[in-house]
N, C-alpha and C positions, 0 to 999 in steps of 0.2 A: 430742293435737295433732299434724299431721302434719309431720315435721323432713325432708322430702326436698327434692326443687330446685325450684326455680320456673322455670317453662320459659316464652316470653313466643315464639309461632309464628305468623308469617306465609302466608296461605292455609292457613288450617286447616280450613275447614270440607268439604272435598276429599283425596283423593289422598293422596298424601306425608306433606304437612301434618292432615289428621283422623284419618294412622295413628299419625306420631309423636304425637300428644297424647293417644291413646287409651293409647298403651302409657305412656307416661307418667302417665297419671293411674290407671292401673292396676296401677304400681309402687310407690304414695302419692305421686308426687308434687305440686305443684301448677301449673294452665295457663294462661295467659293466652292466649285464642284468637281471632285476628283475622282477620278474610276482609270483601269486600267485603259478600256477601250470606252471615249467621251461622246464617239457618232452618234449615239440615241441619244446627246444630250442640243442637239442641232436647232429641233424645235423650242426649245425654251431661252436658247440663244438669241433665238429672232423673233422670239416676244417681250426679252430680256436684255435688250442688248447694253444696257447702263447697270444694269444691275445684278447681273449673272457671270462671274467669269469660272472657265474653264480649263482645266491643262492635265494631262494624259499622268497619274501615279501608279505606279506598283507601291502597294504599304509593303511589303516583303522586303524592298531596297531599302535599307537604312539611311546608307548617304543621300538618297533620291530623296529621303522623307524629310529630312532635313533642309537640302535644298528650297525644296517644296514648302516650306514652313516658309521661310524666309521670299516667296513669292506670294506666299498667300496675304502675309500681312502686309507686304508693299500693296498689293492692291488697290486695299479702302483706306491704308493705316492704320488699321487697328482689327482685335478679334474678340468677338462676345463667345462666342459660343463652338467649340470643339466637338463634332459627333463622330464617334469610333464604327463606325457602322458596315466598313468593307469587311465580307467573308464570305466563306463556302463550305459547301458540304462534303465528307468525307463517307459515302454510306458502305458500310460492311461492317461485319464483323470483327471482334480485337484480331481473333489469330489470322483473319485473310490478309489485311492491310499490309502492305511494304512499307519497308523504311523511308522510299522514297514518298509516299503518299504522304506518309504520317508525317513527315519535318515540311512537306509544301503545303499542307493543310494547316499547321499550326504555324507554320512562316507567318501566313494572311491572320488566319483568325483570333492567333495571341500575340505573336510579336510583331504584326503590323500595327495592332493597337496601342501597345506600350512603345515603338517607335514612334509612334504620332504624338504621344503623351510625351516624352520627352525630348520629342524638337519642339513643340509648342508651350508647355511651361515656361521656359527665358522671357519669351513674347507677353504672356499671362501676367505675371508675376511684375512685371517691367512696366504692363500699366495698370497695374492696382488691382486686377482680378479681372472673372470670367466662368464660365463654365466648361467643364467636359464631360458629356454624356457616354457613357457608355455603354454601347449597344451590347447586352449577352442576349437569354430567352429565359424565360420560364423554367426548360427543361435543366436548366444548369442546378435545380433544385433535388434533383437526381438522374443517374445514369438511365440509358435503355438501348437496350439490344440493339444493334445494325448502325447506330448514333453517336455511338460511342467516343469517339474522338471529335465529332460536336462539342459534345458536353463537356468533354475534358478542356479545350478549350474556353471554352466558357467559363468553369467553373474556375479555370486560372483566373480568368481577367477578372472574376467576380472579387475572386482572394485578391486579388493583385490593385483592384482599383478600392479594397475598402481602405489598404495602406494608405495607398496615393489619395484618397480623401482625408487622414489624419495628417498629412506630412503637409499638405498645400492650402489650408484651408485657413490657417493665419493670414496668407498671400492673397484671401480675398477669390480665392481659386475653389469654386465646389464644385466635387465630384457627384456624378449619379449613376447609379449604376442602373441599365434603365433594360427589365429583363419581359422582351418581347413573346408575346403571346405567338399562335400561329395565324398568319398570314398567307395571302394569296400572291406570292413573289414567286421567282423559279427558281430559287434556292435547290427544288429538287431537279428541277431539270438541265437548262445552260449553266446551276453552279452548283456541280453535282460532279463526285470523281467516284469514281465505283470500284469494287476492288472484286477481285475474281473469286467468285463465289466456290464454297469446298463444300461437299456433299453430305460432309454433316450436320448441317446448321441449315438444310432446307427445310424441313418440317416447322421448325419454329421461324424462318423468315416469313412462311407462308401466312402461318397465325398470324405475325403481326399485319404484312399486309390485310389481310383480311380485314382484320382488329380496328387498321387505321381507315380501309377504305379510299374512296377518292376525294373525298369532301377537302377543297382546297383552302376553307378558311376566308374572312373577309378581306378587300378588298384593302391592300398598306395606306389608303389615302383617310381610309376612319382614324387610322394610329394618328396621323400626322397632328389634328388638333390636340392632340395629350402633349406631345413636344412642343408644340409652340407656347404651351401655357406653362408646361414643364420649365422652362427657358428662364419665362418671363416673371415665376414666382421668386421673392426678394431671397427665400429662406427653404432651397428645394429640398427635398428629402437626400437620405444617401443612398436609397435603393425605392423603384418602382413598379409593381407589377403591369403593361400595359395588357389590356384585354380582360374580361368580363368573365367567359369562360377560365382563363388560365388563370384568373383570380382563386377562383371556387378549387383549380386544382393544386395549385400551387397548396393551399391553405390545407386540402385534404391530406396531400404530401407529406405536411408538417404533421398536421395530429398523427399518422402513420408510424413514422419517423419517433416521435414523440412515446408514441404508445409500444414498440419496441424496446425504446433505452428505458422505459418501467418497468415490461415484462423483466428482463434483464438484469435491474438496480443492484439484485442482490448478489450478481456474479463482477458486477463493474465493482462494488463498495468492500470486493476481498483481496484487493486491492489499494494499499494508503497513499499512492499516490494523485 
């Protein structure tokens, strides 16, 4: 009988999410695996079949997400581990995006997250702890052109889960906030909503294109051993940088950042509050 964790992952059948649960299921342990459309999740079913289950979620539905809590834990009986991990991309600029874009964008990538975080806490909580990881990026450490409501999301659930790591954390319940580097998923391509480009903002899309190139990043199955140990440590941090590079930039970021609010000290300190 297999005694490792139960791991319950959000956009699994893709990217991020169908590496962590492959390495995971590949460690013995067991998956509860959710994405809207589960069909590429076929083959791991039938290398899996005791230890993988499946079932079709929009994080977007509220009640669906709830539901869905309460199937996931019937399952195995019990949940280790909670990964936030369904999202998409939003690519344009602030003033192209619709309204409609912009609330179906942050449906998934902030209030899918925090609906999953609060059907599963009761469960958590109820047997003595657990973890929730959750998945933002690197870039949530600051804004950037054509991204923009990426990062906005992101940088909600970043604010939002350091809360919900204060408030849960007597329950034996630790948050991480676990801020992914870039990876080789198609985030930009099948989860990718585009908004209708306006003729002022081409010279500088072009730059960045340029800027960024093609270079698509390694390969989301290197990330997956940083989460399985991520998991498995007694006392995990409350925030992670995964990735090597996004290390080095994240960190440049800060001194950046840093070396502004000094330039500056003397216009913030005329000011007593």
């Amino acid at each position: 009988m297999t005694t490792g964790k139960v791991w319950f992952i959000t956009g699994a059948s893709r990217g991020l999410g169908r590496a962590f649960a492959e390495a995971a299921l590949s460690a013995g342990d067991r998956v509860i695996a959710v994405a809207r459309n589960i069909d590429p999740l076929d083959d791991l079913a039938a290398s899996y079949p005791q230890t993988l289950v499946r079932f079709p979620l929009d994080v977007a539905d509220r009640a669906a997400v709830f539901d869905g809590a309460r199937q996931a834990f019937d399952a195995f009986g019990r949940l280790d581990v909670v990964v936030n991990n369904a999202g998409g991309m939003l690519y344009g600029m602030v003033e192209e995006a619709t309204e409609e874009q912009i609330r179906a964008h942050l449906d998934v990538n902030f209030f899918g997250a925090v609906w999953v975080s609060q059907a599963f806490l009761p469960y958590l909580r109820a047997q003595g702890g657990g973890r929730i990881l959750q998945v933002t990026s690197m870039g949530s450490a600051g804004g950037m052109a054509t991204v923009g409501f990426y990062g906005a999301g992101k940088v909600a659930l970043d604010s939002l889960s350091e809360a919900l790591a204060m408030e849960v954390d007597r329950h034996g319940i630790k948050v991480t906030i676990v801020e992914m580097g870039g990876y080789a998923t198609d985030l930009f391509t099948t989860g990718m909503t585009l908004t209708e480009p306006l003729p002022h903002y081409g010279d500088l899309r072009t730059e960045l294109e340029e800027m960024w190139g093609e270079e698509s990043g390694p390969d989301p199955s290197t990330a997956a051993p940083v989460i399985l140990e991520l998991a498995a440590l007694p006392d995990p941090p409350r925030r992670l940088i995964v990735g090597s590079r996004s290390f080095d930039q994240v960190r440049e970021l800060d001194r950046t950042r840093a070396g502004l609010y000094q330039e500056w000290e003397h216009l913030s300190r005329m000011a007593p509050g």
